[in-house]
C-alpha positions, -999 to 999 in steps of 0.1 A, spaced: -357 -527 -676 -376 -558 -680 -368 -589 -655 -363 -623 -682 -363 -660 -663 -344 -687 -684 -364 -715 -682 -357 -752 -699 -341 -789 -688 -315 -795 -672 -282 -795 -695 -297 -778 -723 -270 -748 -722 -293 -716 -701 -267 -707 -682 -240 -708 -710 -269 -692 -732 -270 -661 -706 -230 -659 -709 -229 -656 -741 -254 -628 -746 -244 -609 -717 -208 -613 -712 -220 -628 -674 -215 -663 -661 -246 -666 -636 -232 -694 -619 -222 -679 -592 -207 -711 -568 -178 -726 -572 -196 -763 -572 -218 -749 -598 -191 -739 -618 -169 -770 -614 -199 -796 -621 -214 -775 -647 -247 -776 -633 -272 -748 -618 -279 -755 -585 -289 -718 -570 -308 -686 -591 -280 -670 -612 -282 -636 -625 -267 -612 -653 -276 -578 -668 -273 -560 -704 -286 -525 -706 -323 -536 -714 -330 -569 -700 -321 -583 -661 -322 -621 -666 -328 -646 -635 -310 -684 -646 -332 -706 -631 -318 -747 -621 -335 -769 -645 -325 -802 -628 -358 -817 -611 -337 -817 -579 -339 -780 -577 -374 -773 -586 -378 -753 -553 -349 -730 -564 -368 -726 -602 -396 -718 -585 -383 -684 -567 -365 -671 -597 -398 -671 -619 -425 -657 -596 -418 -619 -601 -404 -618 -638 -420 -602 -667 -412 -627 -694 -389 -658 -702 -362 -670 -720 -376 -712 -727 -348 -730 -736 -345 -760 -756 -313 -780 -766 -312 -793 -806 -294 -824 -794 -320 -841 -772 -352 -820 -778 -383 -819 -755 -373 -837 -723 -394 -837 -689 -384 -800 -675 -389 -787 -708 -428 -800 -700 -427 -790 -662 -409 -758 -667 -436 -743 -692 -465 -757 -669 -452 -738 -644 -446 -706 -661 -481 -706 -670 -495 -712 -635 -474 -679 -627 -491 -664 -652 -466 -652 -675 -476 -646 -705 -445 -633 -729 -416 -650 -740 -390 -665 -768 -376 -695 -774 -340 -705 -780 -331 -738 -797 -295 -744 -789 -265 -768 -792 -275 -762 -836 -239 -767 -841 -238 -801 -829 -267 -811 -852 -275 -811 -889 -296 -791 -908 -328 -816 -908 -320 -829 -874 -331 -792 -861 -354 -786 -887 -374 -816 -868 -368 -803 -834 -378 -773 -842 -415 -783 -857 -413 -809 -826 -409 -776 -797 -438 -759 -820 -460 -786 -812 -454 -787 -772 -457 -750 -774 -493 -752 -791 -519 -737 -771 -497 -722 -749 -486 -684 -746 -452 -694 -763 -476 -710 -794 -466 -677 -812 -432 -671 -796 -403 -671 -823 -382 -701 -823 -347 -690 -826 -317 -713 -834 -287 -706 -813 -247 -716 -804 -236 -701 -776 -204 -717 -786 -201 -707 -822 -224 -678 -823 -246 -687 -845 -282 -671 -844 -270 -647 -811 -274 -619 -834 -307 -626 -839 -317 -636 -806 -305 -604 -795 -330 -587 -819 -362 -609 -804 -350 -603 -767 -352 -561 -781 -384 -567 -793 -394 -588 -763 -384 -562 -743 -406 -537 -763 -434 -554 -762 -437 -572 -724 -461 -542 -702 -441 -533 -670 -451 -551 -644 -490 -534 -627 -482 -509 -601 -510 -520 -577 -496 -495 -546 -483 -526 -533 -450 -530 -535 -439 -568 -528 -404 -580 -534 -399 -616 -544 -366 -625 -527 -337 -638 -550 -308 -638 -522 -301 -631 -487 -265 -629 -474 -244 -608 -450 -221 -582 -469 -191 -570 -441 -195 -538 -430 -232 -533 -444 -248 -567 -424 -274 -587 -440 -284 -580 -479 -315 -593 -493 -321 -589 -532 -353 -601 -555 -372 -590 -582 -400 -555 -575 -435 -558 -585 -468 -547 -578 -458 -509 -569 -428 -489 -566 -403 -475 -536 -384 -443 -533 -365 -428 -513 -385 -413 -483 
Protein backbone atom coordinates (compact mmCIF):
# COMPACT_ATOMS: atom_id res chain seq x y z
CA UNK A 1 0.00 0.00 0.00
CA UNK A 2 1.30 3.27 -0.91
CA UNK A 3 0.98 6.26 1.82
CA UNK A 4 -0.77 9.55 -0.58
CA UNK A 5 -0.61 13.27 1.29
CA UNK A 6 -3.30 15.68 -0.03
CA UNK A 7 -1.72 18.72 -0.44
CA UNK A 8 -3.27 22.26 -1.82
CA UNK A 9 -4.93 25.77 -0.14
CA UNK A 10 -6.97 26.09 2.16
CA UNK A 11 -10.73 25.70 1.06
CA UNK A 12 -10.04 24.05 -2.10
CA UNK A 13 -12.16 20.83 -1.27
CA UNK A 14 -9.01 17.98 -0.05
CA UNK A 15 -10.71 16.80 2.61
CA UNK A 16 -14.21 16.49 0.79
CA UNK A 17 -11.97 15.20 -2.25
CA UNK A 18 -10.73 12.23 0.13
CA UNK A 19 -14.48 11.53 1.07
CA UNK A 20 -15.58 11.13 -1.95
CA UNK A 21 -13.04 8.71 -3.20
CA UNK A 22 -12.91 6.68 -0.14
CA UNK A 23 -16.18 6.73 1.37
CA UNK A 24 -14.06 8.43 4.67
CA UNK A 25 -14.48 11.83 6.07
CA UNK A 26 -10.85 12.57 7.50
CA UNK A 27 -11.94 15.19 9.63
CA UNK A 28 -11.85 13.72 12.50
CA UNK A 29 -12.85 16.70 15.25
CA UNK A 30 -15.89 17.88 15.80
CA UNK A 31 -14.67 21.72 15.40
CA UNK A 32 -13.25 20.58 12.21
CA UNK A 33 -16.29 19.22 11.06
CA UNK A 34 -18.60 22.06 12.18
CA UNK A 35 -16.30 24.98 10.69
CA UNK A 36 -15.49 23.03 7.65
CA UNK A 37 -11.88 23.47 7.96
CA UNK A 38 -8.72 21.01 8.57
CA UNK A 39 -7.11 21.88 11.53
CA UNK A 40 -5.26 18.35 12.56
CA UNK A 41 -3.81 15.31 9.89
CA UNK A 42 -6.97 13.37 8.73
CA UNK A 43 -6.78 9.98 7.41
CA UNK A 44 -8.75 7.43 5.21
CA UNK A 45 -7.99 4.15 3.37
CA UNK A 46 -9.19 2.18 0.03
CA UNK A 47 -7.58 -1.15 -0.62
CA UNK A 48 -4.51 0.40 -2.53
CA UNK A 49 -3.77 3.81 -1.30
CA UNK A 50 -3.57 5.15 2.65
CA UNK A 51 -4.13 8.88 2.23
CA UNK A 52 -2.82 11.47 5.07
CA UNK A 53 -5.27 15.03 4.62
CA UNK A 54 -3.03 17.57 5.40
CA UNK A 55 -4.51 21.43 6.86
CA UNK A 56 -3.94 23.83 4.07
CA UNK A 57 -4.66 27.03 6.08
CA UNK A 58 -1.21 28.94 6.65
CA UNK A 59 -2.14 28.68 10.37
CA UNK A 60 -1.48 25.07 10.39
CA UNK A 61 1.62 24.74 8.43
CA UNK A 62 3.19 22.90 11.51
CA UNK A 63 0.45 20.29 11.29
CA UNK A 64 1.09 19.97 7.05
CA UNK A 65 4.28 19.50 7.75
CA UNK A 66 4.08 16.08 9.87
CA UNK A 67 1.60 14.55 7.55
CA UNK A 68 3.95 14.80 4.38
CA UNK A 69 7.41 13.75 5.77
CA UNK A 70 7.02 9.94 5.39
CA UNK A 71 4.55 9.60 2.33
CA UNK A 72 5.33 8.16 -0.95
CA UNK A 73 3.52 10.45 -3.22
CA UNK A 74 0.68 13.25 -3.16
CA UNK A 75 -2.51 14.10 -4.11
CA UNK A 76 -1.97 18.47 -5.07
CA UNK A 77 -5.06 19.87 -5.06
CA UNK A 78 -6.34 22.82 -6.79
CA UNK A 79 -9.84 24.38 -6.70
CA UNK A 80 -11.32 25.60 -10.49
CA UNK A 81 -13.01 28.52 -8.76
CA UNK A 82 -10.12 30.49 -7.37
CA UNK A 83 -7.00 28.79 -8.98
CA UNK A 84 -3.37 29.13 -7.77
CA UNK A 85 -3.50 30.80 -4.37
CA UNK A 86 -0.50 31.16 -1.83
CA UNK A 87 -0.57 27.37 -0.25
CA UNK A 88 -0.99 26.03 -3.56
CA UNK A 89 2.86 27.87 -3.99
CA UNK A 90 4.02 26.89 -0.33
CA UNK A 91 2.57 23.48 -0.38
CA UNK A 92 4.49 22.30 -3.64
CA UNK A 93 7.78 24.04 -2.26
CA UNK A 94 7.52 22.01 0.45
CA UNK A 95 6.82 18.76 -0.98
CA UNK A 96 9.85 19.11 -3.01
CA UNK A 97 12.16 19.99 -0.02
CA UNK A 98 10.83 16.46 1.28
CA UNK A 99 11.83 15.10 -1.63
CA UNK A 100 8.85 13.62 -3.01
CA UNK A 101 8.90 13.01 -6.23
CA UNK A 102 5.41 11.41 -7.54
CA UNK A 103 2.12 12.71 -7.62
CA UNK A 104 -1.36 13.85 -9.48
CA UNK A 105 -3.24 16.68 -9.58
CA UNK A 106 -6.88 17.23 -9.06
CA UNK A 107 -8.70 20.38 -10.27
CA UNK A 108 -11.82 20.60 -8.37
CA UNK A 109 -15.10 22.65 -7.67
CA UNK A 110 -15.36 22.03 -12.18
CA UNK A 111 -19.03 22.10 -11.51
CA UNK A 112 -19.11 25.54 -10.30
CA UNK A 113 -17.22 26.75 -13.39
CA UNK A 114 -17.67 26.80 -17.16
CA UNK A 115 -15.98 25.02 -19.68
CA UNK A 116 -13.25 27.92 -20.62
CA UNK A 117 -13.17 29.18 -17.10
CA UNK A 118 -11.28 25.59 -16.29
CA UNK A 119 -9.83 25.22 -19.52
CA UNK A 120 -7.68 28.51 -18.30
CA UNK A 121 -7.08 27.22 -14.84
CA UNK A 122 -6.02 24.33 -15.92
CA UNK A 123 -3.06 25.73 -18.51
CA UNK A 124 -2.67 28.34 -15.51
CA UNK A 125 -1.71 25.08 -12.69
CA UNK A 126 0.46 23.65 -15.76
CA UNK A 127 2.48 26.57 -15.61
CA UNK A 128 3.19 26.70 -11.70
CA UNK A 129 3.83 23.06 -11.97
CA UNK A 130 6.66 23.63 -14.72
CA UNK A 131 9.89 22.44 -13.70
CA UNK A 132 8.68 20.80 -10.92
CA UNK A 133 8.13 16.86 -10.39
CA UNK A 134 4.37 17.48 -10.91
CA UNK A 135 5.49 19.22 -14.54
CA UNK A 136 4.37 15.79 -16.00
CA UNK A 137 1.67 14.92 -13.49
CA UNK A 138 -1.91 14.54 -15.17
CA UNK A 139 -4.26 17.25 -14.43
CA UNK A 140 -7.46 15.75 -13.66
CA UNK A 141 -10.89 17.68 -13.43
CA UNK A 142 -12.96 16.71 -10.45
CA UNK A 143 -16.59 17.24 -8.40
CA UNK A 144 -16.50 15.62 -5.42
CA UNK A 145 -20.02 16.85 -5.36
CA UNK A 146 -21.36 15.81 -8.61
CA UNK A 147 -18.84 13.19 -9.53
CA UNK A 148 -17.59 14.24 -12.28
CA UNK A 149 -13.93 13.08 -13.35
CA UNK A 150 -13.75 10.57 -9.89
CA UNK A 151 -13.78 7.84 -12.22
CA UNK A 152 -10.90 8.90 -13.69
CA UNK A 153 -9.09 10.07 -10.86
CA UNK A 154 -9.47 6.81 -9.50
CA UNK A 155 -7.67 5.33 -12.63
CA UNK A 156 -4.46 7.95 -12.17
CA UNK A 157 -4.35 7.25 -8.31
CA UNK A 158 -4.11 3.05 -9.76
CA UNK A 159 -1.57 4.04 -11.81
CA UNK A 160 0.10 6.29 -9.30
CA UNK A 161 0.08 3.62 -7.09
CA UNK A 162 1.79 1.28 -9.70
CA UNK A 163 4.23 3.31 -10.50
CA UNK A 164 5.56 5.23 -6.95
CA UNK A 165 8.84 2.61 -5.68
CA UNK A 166 8.07 1.50 -2.02
CA UNK A 167 9.62 3.47 0.21
CA UNK A 168 14.01 2.29 0.55
CA UNK A 169 14.33 -0.24 3.27
CA UNK A 170 17.63 1.21 4.65
CA UNK A 171 17.57 -1.35 8.00
CA UNK A 172 16.39 1.55 9.69
CA UNK A 173 13.07 1.56 10.51
CA UNK A 174 11.89 5.28 11.63
CA UNK A 175 8.22 5.97 12.18
CA UNK A 176 7.05 9.54 11.37
CA UNK A 177 4.36 10.04 14.10
CA UNK A 178 0.78 10.96 12.80
CA UNK A 179 -1.12 10.71 16.42
CA UNK A 180 -0.54 9.96 19.93
CA UNK A 181 -3.57 9.38 22.32
CA UNK A 182 -4.52 7.17 25.20
CA UNK A 183 -6.99 4.28 24.02
CA UNK A 184 -8.79 2.76 27.62
CA UNK A 185 -7.71 -0.37 28.42
CA UNK A 186 -4.61 -0.40 25.93
CA UNK A 187 -2.89 3.15 27.40
CA UNK A 188 -1.14 5.40 25.11
CA UNK A 189 -1.33 4.81 21.07
CA UNK A 190 0.97 6.36 18.84
CA UNK A 191 0.40 5.95 14.90
CA UNK A 192 2.54 7.44 11.80
CA UNK A 193 3.61 6.51 8.62
CA UNK A 194 6.91 3.37 8.28
CA UNK A 195 9.81 4.13 6.29
CA UNK A 196 13.27 3.39 5.96
CA UNK A 197 13.04 -0.44 7.05
CA UNK A 198 10.53 -2.83 8.16
CA UNK A 199 9.29 -4.44 11.83
CA UNK A 200 7.97 -7.77 12.62
CA UNK A 201 6.96 -9.46 15.07
CA UNK A 202 9.92 -10.70 17.30
Amino acid sequence: MRVVATAGHVDHGKSTLVEALTGTNPDRWEEERRRGLTIDLGFAHTDEVSFVDVPGHVRFLRNMLAGVGGVDACLFVVAATEGWKPQSEEHLRILELVGLRHGIVALTKVDLVDEEWRELQQLDVGDHLAGTFLATAPIIGVSATTGTGLAELKVALHELVGSTPAATDRGRPRLWIDRVFAAKGSGTVVTGTLTGGTIGVD
